[in-house]
mmJSON file of the N, C-alpha and C atoms, coordinates in Angstrom:
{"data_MODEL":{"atom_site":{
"group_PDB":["ATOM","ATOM","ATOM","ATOM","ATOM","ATOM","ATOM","ATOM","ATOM","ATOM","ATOM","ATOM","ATOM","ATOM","ATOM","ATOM","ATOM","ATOM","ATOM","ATOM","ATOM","ATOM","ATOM","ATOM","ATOM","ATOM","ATOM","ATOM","ATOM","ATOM","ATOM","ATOM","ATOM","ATOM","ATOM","ATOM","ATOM","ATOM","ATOM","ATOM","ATOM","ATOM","ATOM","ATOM","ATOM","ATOM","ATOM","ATOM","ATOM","ATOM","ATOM","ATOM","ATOM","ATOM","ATOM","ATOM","ATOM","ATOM","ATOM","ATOM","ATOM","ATOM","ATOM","ATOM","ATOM","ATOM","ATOM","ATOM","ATOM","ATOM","ATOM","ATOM","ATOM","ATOM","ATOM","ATOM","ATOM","ATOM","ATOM","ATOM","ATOM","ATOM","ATOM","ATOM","ATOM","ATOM","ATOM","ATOM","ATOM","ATOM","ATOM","ATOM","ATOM","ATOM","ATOM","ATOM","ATOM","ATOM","ATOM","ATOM","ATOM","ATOM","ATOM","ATOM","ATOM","ATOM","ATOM","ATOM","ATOM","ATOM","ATOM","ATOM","ATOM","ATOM","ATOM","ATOM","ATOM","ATOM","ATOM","ATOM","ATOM","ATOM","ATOM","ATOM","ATOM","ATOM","ATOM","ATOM","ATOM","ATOM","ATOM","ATOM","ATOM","ATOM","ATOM","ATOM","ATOM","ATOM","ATOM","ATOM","ATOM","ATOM","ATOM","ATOM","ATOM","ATOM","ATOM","ATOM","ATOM","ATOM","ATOM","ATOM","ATOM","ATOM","ATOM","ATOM","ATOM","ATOM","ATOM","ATOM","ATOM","ATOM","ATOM","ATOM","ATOM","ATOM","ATOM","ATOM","ATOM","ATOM","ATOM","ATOM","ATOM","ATOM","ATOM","ATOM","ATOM","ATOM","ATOM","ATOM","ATOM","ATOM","ATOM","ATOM","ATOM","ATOM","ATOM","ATOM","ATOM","ATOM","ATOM","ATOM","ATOM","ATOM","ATOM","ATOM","ATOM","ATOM","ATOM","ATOM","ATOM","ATOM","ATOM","ATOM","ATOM","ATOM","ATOM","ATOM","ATOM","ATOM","ATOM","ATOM","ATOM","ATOM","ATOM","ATOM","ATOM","ATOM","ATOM","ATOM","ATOM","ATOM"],
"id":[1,2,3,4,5,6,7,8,9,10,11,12,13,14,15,16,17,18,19,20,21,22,23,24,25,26,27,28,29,30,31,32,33,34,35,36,37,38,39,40,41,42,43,44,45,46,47,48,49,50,51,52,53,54,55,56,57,58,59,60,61,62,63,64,65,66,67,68,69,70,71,72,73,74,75,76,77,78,79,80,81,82,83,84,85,86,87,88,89,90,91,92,93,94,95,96,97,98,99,100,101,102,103,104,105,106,107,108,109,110,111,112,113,114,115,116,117,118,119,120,121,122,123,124,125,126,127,128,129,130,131,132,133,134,135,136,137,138,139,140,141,142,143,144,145,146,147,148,149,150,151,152,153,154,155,156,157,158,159,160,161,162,163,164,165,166,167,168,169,170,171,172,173,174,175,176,177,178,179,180,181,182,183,184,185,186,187,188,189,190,191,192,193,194,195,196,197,198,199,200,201,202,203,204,205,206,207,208,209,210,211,212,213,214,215,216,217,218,219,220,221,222],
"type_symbol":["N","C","C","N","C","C","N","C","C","N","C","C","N","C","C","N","C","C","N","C","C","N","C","C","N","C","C","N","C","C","N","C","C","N","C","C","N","C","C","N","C","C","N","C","C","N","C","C","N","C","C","N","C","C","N","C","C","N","C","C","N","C","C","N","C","C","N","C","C","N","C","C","N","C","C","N","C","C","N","C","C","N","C","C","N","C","C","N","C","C","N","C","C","N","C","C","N","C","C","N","C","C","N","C","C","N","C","C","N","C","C","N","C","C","N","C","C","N","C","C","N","C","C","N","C","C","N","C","C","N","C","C","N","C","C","N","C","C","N","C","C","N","C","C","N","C","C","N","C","C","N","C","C","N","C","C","N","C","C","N","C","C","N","C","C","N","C","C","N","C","C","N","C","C","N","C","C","N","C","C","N","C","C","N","C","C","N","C","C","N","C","C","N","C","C","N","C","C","N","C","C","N","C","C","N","C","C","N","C","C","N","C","C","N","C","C","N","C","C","N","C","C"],
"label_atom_id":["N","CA","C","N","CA","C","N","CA","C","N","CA","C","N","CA","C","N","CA","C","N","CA","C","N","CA","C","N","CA","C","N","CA","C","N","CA","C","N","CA","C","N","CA","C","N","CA","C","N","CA","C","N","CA","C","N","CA","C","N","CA","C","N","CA","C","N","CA","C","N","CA","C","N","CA","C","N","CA","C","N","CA","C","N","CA","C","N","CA","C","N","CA","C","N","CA","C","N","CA","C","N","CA","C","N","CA","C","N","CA","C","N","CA","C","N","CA","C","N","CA","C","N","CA","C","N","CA","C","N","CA","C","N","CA","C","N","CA","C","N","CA","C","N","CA","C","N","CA","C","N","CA","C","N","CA","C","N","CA","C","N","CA","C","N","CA","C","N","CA","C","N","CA","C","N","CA","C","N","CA","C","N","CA","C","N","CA","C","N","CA","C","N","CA","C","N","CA","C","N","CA","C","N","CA","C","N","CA","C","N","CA","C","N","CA","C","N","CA","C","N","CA","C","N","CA","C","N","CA","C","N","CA","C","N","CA","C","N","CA","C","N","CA","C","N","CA","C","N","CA","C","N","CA","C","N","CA","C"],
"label_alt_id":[null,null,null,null,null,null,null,null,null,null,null,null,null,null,null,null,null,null,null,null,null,null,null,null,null,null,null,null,null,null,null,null,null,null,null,null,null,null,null,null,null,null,null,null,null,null,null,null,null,null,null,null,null,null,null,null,null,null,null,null,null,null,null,null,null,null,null,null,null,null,null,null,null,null,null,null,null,null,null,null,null,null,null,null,null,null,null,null,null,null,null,null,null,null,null,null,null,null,null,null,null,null,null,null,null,null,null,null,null,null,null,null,null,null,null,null,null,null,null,null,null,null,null,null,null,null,null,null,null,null,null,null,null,null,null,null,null,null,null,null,null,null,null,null,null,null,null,null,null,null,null,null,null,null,null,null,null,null,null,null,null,null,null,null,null,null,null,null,null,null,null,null,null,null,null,null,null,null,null,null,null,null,null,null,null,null,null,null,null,null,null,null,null,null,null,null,null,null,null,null,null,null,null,null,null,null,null,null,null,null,null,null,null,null,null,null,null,null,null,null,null,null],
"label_comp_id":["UNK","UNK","UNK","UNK","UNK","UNK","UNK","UNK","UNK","UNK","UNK","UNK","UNK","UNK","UNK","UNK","UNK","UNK","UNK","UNK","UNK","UNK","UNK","UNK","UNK","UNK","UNK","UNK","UNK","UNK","UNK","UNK","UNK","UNK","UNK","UNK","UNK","UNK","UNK","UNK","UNK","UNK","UNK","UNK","UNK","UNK","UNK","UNK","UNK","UNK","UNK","UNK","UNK","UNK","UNK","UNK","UNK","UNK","UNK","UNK","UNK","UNK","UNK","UNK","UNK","UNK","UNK","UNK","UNK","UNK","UNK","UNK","UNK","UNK","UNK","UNK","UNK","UNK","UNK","UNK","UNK","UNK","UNK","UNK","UNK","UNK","UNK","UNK","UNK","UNK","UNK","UNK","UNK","UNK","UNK","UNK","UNK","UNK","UNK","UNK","UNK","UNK","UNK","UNK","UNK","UNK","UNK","UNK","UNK","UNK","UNK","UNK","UNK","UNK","UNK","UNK","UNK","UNK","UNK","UNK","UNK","UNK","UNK","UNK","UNK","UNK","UNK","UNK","UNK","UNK","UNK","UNK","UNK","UNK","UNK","UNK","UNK","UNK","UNK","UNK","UNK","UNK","UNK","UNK","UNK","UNK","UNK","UNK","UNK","UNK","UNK","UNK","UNK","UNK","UNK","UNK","UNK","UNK","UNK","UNK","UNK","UNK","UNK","UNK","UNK","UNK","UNK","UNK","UNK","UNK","UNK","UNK","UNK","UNK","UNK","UNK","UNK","UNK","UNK","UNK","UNK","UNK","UNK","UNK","UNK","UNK","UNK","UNK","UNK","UNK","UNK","UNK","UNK","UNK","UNK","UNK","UNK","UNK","UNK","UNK","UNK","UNK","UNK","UNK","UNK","UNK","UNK","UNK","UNK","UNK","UNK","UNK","UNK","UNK","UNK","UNK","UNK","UNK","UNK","UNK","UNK","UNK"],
"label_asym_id":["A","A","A","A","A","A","A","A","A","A","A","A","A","A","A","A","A","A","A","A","A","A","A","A","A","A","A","A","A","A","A","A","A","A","A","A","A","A","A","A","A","A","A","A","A","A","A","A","A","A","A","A","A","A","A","A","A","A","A","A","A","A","A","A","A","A","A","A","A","A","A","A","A","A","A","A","A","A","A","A","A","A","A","A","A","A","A","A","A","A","A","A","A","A","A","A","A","A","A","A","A","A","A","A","A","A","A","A","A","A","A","A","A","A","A","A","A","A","A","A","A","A","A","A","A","A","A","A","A","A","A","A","A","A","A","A","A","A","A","A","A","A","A","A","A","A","A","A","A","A","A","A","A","A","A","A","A","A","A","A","A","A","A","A","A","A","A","A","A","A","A","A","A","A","A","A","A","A","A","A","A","A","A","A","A","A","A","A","A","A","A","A","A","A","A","A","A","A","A","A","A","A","A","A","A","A","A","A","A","A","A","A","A","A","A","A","A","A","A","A","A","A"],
"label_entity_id":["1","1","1","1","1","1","1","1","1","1","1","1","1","1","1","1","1","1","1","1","1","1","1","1","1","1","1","1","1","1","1","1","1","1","1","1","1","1","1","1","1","1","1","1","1","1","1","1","1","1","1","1","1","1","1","1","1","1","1","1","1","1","1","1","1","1","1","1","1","1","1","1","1","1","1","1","1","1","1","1","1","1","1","1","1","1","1","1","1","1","1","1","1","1","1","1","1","1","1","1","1","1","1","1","1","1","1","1","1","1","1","1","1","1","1","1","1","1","1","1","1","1","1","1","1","1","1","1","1","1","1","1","1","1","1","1","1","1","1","1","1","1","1","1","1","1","1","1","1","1","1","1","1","1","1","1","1","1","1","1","1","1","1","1","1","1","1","1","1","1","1","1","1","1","1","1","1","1","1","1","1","1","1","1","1","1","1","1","1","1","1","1","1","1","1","1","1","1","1","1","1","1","1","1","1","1","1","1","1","1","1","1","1","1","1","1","1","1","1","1","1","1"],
"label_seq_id":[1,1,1,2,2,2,3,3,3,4,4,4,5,5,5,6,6,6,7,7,7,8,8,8,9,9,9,10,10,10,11,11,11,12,12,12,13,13,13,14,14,14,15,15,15,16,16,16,17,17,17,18,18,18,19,19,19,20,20,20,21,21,21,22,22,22,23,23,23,24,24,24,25,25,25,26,26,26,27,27,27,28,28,28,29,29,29,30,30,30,31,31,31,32,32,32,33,33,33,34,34,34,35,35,35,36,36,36,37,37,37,38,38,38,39,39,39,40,40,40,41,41,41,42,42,42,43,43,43,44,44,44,45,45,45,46,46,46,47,47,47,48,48,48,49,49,49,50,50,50,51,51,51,52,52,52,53,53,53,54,54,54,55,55,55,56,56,56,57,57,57,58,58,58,59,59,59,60,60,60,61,61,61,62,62,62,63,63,63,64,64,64,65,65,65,66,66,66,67,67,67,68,68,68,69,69,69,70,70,70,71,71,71,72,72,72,73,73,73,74,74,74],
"pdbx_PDB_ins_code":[null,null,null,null,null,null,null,null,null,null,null,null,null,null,null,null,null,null,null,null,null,null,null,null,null,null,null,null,null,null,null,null,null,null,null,null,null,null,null,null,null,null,null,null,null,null,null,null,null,null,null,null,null,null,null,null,null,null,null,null,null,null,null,null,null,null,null,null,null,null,null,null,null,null,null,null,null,null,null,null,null,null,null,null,null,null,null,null,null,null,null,null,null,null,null,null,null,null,null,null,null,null,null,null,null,null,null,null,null,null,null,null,null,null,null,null,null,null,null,null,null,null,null,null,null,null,null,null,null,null,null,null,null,null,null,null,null,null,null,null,null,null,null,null,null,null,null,null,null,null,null,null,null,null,null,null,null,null,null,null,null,null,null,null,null,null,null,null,null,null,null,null,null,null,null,null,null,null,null,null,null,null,null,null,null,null,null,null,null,null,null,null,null,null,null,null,null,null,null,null,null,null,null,null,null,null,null,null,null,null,null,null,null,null,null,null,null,null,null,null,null,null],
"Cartn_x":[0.827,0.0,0.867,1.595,2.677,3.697,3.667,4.069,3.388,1.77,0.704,0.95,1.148,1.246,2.313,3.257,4.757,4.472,3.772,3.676,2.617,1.467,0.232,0.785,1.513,2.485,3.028,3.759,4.251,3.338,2.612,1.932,0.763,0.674,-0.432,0.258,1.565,2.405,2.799,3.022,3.264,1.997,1.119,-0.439,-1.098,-0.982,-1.728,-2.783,-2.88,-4.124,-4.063,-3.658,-4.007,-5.08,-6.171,-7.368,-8.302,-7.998,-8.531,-8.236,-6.98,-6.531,-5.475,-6.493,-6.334,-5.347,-4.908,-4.427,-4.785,-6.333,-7.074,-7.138,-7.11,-6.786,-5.87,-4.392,-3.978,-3.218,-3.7,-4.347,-4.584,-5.909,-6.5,-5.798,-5.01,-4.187,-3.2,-2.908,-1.591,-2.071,-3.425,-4.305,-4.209,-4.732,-4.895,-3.769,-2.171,-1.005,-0.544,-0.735,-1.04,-1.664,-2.703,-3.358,-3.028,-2.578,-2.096,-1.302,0.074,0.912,0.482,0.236,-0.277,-0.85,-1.61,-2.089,-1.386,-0.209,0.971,1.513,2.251,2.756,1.69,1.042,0.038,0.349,0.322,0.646,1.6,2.55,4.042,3.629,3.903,3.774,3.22,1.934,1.232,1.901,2.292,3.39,4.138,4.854,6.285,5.521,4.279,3.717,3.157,2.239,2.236,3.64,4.708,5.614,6.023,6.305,7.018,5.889,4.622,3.45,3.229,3.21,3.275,3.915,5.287,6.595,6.476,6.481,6.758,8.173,9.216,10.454,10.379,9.804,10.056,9.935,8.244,7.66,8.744,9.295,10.397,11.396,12.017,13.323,12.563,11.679,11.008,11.206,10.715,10.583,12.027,12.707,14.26,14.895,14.66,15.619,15.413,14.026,13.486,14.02,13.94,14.162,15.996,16.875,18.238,18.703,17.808,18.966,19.462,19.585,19.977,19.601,18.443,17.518,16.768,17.164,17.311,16.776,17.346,17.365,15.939,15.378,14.466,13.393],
"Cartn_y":[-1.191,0.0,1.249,1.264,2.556,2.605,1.562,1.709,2.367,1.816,2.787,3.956,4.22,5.903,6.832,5.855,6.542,6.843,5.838,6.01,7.176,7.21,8.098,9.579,9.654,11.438,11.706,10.661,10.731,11.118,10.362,10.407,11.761,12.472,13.49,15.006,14.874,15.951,16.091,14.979,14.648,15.014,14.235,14.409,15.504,16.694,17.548,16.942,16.302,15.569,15.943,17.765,17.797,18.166,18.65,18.856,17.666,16.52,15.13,14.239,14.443,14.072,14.528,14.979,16.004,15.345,16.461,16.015,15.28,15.387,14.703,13.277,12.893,11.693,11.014,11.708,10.955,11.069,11.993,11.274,10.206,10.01,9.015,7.649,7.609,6.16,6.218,7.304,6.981,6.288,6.533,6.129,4.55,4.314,3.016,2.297,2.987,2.361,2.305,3.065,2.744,1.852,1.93,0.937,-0.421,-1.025,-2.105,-2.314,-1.66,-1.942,-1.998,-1.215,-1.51,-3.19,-3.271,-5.068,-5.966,-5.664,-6.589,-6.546,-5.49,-5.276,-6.072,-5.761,-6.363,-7.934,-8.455,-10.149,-10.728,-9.5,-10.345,-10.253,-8.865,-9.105,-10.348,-10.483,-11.907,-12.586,-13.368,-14.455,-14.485,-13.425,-13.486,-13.689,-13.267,-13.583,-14.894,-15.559,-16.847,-17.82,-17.629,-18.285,-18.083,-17.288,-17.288,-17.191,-17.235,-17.169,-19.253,-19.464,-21.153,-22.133,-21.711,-22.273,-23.226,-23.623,-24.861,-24.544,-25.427,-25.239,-25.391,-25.765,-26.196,-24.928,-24.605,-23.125,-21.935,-21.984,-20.616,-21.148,-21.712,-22.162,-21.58,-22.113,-21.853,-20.422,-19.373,-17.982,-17.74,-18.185,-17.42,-17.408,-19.003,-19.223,-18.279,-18.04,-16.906,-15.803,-15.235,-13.425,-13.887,-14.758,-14.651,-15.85,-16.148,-17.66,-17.123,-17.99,-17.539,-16.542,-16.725,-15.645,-14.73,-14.304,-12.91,-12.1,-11.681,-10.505,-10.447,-11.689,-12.153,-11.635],
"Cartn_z":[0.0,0.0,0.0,0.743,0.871,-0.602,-1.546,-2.937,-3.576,-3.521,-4.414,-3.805,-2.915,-2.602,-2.904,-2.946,-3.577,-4.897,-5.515,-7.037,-7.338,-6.605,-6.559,-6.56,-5.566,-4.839,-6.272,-7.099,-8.503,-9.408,-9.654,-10.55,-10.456,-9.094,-8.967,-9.212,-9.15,-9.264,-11.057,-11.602,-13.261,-13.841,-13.353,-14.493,-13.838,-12.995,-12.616,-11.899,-10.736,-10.523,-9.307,-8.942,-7.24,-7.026,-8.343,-7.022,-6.982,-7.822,-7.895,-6.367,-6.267,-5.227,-4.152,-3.118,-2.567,-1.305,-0.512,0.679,2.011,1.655,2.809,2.248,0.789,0.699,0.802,0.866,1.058,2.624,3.679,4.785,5.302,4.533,5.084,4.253,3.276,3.027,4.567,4.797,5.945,6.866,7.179,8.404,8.418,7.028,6.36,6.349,6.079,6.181,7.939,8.53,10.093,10.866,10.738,11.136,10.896,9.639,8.92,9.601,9.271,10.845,11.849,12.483,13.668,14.478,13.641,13.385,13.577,11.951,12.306,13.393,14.076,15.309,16.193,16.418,17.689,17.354,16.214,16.018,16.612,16.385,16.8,17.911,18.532,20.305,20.794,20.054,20.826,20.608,19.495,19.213,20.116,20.525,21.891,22.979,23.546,24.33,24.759,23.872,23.691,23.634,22.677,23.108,24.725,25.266,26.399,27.835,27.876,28.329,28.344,27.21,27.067,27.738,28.376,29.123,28.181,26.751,26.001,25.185,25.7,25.252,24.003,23.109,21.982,21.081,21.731,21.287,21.444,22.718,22.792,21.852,22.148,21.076,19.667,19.094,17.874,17.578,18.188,18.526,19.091,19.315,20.004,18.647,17.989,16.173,15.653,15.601,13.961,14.695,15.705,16.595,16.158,16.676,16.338,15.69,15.029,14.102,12.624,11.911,10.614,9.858,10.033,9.11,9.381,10.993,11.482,11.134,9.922,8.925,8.495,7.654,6.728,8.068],
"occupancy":[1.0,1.0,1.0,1.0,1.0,1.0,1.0,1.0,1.0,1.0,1.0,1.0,1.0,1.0,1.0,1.0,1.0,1.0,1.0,1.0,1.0,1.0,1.0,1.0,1.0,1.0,1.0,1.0,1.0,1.0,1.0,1.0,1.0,1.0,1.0,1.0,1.0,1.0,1.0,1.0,1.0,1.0,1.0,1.0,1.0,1.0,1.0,1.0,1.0,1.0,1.0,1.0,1.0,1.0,1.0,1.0,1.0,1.0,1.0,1.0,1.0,1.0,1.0,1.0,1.0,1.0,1.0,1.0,1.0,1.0,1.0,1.0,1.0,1.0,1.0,1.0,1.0,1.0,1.0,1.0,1.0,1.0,1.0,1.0,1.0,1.0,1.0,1.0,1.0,1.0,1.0,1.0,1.0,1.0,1.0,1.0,1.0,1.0,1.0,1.0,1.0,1.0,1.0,1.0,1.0,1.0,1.0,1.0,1.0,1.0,1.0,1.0,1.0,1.0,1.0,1.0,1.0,1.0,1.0,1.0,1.0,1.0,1.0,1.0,1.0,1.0,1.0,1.0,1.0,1.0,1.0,1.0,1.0,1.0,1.0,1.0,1.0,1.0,1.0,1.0,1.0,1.0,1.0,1.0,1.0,1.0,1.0,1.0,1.0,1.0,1.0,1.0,1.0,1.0,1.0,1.0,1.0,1.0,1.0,1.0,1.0,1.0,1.0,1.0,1.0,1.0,1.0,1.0,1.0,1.0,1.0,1.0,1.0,1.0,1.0,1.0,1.0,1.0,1.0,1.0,1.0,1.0,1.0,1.0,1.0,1.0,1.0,1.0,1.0,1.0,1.0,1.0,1.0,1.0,1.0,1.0,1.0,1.0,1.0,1.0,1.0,1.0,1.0,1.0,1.0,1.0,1.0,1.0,1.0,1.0,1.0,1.0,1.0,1.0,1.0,1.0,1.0,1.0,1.0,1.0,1.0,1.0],
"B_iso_or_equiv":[0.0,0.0,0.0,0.0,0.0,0.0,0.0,0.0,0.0,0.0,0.0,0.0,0.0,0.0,0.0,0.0,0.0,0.0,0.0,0.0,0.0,0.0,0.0,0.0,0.0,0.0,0.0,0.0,0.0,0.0,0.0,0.0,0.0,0.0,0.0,0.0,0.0,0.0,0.0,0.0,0.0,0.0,0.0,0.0,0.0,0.0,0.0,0.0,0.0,0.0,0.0,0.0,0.0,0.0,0.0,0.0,0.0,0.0,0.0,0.0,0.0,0.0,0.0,0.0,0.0,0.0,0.0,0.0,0.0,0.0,0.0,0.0,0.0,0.0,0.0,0.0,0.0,0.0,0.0,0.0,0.0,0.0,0.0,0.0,0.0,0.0,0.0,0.0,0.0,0.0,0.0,0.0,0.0,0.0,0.0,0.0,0.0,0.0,0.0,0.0,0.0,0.0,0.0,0.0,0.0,0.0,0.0,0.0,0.0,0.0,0.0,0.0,0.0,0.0,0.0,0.0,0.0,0.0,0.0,0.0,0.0,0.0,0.0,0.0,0.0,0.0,0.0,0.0,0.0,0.0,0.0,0.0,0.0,0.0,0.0,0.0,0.0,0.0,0.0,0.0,0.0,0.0,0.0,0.0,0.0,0.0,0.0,0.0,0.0,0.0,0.0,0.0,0.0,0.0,0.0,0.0,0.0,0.0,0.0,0.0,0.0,0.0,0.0,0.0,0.0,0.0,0.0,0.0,0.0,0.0,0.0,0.0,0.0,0.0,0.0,0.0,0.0,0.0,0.0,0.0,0.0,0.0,0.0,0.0,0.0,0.0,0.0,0.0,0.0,0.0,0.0,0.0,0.0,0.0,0.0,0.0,0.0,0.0,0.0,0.0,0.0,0.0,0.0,0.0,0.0,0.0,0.0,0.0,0.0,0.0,0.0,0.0,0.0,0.0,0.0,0.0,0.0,0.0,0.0,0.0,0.0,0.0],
"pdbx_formal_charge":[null,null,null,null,null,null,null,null,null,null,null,null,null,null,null,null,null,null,null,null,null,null,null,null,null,null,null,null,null,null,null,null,null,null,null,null,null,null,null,null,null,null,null,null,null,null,null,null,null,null,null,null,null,null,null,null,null,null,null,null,null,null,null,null,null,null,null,null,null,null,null,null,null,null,null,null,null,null,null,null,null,null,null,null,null,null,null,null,null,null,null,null,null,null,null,null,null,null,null,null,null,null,null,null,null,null,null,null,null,null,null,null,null,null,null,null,null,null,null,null,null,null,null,null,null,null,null,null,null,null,null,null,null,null,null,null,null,null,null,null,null,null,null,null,null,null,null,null,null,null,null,null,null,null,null,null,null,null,null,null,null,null,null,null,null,null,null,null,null,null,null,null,null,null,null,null,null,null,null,null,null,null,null,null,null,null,null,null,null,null,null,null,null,null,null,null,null,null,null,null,null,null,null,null,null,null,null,null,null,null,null,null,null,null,null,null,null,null,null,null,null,null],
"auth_seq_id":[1,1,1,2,2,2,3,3,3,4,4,4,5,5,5,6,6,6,7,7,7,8,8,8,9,9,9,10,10,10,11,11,11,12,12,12,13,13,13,14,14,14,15,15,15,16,16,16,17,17,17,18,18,18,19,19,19,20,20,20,21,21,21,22,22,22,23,23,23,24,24,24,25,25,25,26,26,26,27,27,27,28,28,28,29,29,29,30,30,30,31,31,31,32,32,32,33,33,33,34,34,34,35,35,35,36,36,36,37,37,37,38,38,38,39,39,39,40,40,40,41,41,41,42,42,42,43,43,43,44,44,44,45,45,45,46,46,46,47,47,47,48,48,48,49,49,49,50,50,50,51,51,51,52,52,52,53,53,53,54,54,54,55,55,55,56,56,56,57,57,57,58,58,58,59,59,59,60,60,60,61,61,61,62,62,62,63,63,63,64,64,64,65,65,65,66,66,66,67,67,67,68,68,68,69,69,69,70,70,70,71,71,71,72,72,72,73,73,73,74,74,74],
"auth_comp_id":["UNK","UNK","UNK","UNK","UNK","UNK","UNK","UNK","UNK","UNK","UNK","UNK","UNK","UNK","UNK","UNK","UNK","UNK","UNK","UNK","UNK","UNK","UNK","UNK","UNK","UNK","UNK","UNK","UNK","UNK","UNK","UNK","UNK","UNK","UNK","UNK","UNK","UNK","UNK","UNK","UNK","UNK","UNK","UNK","UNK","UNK","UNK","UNK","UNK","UNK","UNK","UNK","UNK","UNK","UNK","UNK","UNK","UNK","UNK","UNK","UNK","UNK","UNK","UNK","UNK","UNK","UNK","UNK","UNK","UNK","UNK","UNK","UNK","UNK","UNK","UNK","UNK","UNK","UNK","UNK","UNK","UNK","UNK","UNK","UNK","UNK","UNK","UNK","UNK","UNK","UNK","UNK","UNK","UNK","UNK","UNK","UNK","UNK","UNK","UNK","UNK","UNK","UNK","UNK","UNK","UNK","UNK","UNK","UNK","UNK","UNK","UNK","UNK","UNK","UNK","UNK","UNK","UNK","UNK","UNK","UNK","UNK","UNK","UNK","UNK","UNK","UNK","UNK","UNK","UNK","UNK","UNK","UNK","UNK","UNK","UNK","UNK","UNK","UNK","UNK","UNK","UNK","UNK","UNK","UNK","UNK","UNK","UNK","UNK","UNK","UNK","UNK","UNK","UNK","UNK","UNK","UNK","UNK","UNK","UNK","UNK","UNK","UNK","UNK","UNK","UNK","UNK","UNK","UNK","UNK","UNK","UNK","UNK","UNK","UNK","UNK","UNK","UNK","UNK","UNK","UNK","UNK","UNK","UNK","UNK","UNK","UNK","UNK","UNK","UNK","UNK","UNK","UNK","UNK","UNK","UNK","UNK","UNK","UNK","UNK","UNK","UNK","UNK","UNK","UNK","UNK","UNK","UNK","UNK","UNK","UNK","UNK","UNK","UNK","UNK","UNK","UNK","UNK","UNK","UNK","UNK","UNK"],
"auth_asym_id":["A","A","A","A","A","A","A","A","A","A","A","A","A","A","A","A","A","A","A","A","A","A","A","A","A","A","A","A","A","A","A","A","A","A","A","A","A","A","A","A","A","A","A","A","A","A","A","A","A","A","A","A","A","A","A","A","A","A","A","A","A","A","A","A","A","A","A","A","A","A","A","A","A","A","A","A","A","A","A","A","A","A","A","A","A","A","A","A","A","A","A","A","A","A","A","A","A","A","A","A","A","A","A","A","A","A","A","A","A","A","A","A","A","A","A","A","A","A","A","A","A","A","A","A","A","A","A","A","A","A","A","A","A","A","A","A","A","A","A","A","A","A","A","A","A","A","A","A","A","A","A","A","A","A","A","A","A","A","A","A","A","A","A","A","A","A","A","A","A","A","A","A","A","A","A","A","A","A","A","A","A","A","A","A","A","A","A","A","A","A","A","A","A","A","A","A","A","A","A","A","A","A","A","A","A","A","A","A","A","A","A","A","A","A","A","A","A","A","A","A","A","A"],
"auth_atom_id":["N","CA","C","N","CA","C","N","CA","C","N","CA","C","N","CA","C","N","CA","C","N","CA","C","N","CA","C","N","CA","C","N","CA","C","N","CA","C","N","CA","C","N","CA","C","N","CA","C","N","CA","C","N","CA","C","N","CA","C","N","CA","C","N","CA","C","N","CA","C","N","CA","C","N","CA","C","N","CA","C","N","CA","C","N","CA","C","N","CA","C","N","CA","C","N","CA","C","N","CA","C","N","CA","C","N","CA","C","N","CA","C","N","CA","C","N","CA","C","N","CA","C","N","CA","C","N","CA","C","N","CA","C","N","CA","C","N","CA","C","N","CA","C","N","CA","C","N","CA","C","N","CA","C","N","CA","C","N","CA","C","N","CA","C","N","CA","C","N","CA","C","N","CA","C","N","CA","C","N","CA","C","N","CA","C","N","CA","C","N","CA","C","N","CA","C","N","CA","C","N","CA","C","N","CA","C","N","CA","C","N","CA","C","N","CA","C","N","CA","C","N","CA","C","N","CA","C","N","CA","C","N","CA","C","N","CA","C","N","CA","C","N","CA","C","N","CA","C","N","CA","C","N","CA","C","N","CA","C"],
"pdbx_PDB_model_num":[1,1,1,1,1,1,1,1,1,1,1,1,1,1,1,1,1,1,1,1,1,1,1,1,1,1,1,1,1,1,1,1,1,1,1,1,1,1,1,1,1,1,1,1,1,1,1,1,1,1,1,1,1,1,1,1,1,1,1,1,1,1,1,1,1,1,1,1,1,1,1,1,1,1,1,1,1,1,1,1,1,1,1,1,1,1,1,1,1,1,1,1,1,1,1,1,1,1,1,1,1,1,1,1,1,1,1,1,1,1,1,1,1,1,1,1,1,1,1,1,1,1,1,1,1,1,1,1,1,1,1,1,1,1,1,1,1,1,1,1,1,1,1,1,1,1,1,1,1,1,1,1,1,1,1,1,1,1,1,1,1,1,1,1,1,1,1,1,1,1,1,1,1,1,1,1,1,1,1,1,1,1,1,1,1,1,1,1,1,1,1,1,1,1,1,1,1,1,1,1,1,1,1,1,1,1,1,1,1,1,1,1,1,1,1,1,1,1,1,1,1,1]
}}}
């Protein structure tokens, strides 16, 4: 979503399209790109919560690999 908007900010400044699309719209995408995160964020937390809320070794180990094992990064 935050691509279409990169491209949109482009494309409204090139094709003359500011009073089509105005600043309150795109506002309300940020809201929309906020919130979205937001969500995600709230997932993980639970995830760490549930893992370490669970006392199931297998479950933390699981959640300790992905937070610092190989693929970290990813």
């Amino acid at each position: 979503f935050a691509m279409v908007q990169t491209l949109l900010l482009v494309m409204r400044k090139v094709m003359k399209l500011e009073s089509y699309i105005t600043i309150k719209h795109i506002e309300y995408m940020n809201i929309v790109i906020i919130v979205t995160g937001s969500i995600v964020g709230v997932a993980y937390i639970t995830e760490l919560f549930i893992s370490w809320y669970s006392g199931v070794e297998y479950e933390s180990y699981a959640f300790i690999n992905r937070a610092t094992g190989p693929y970290w990064w990813a």
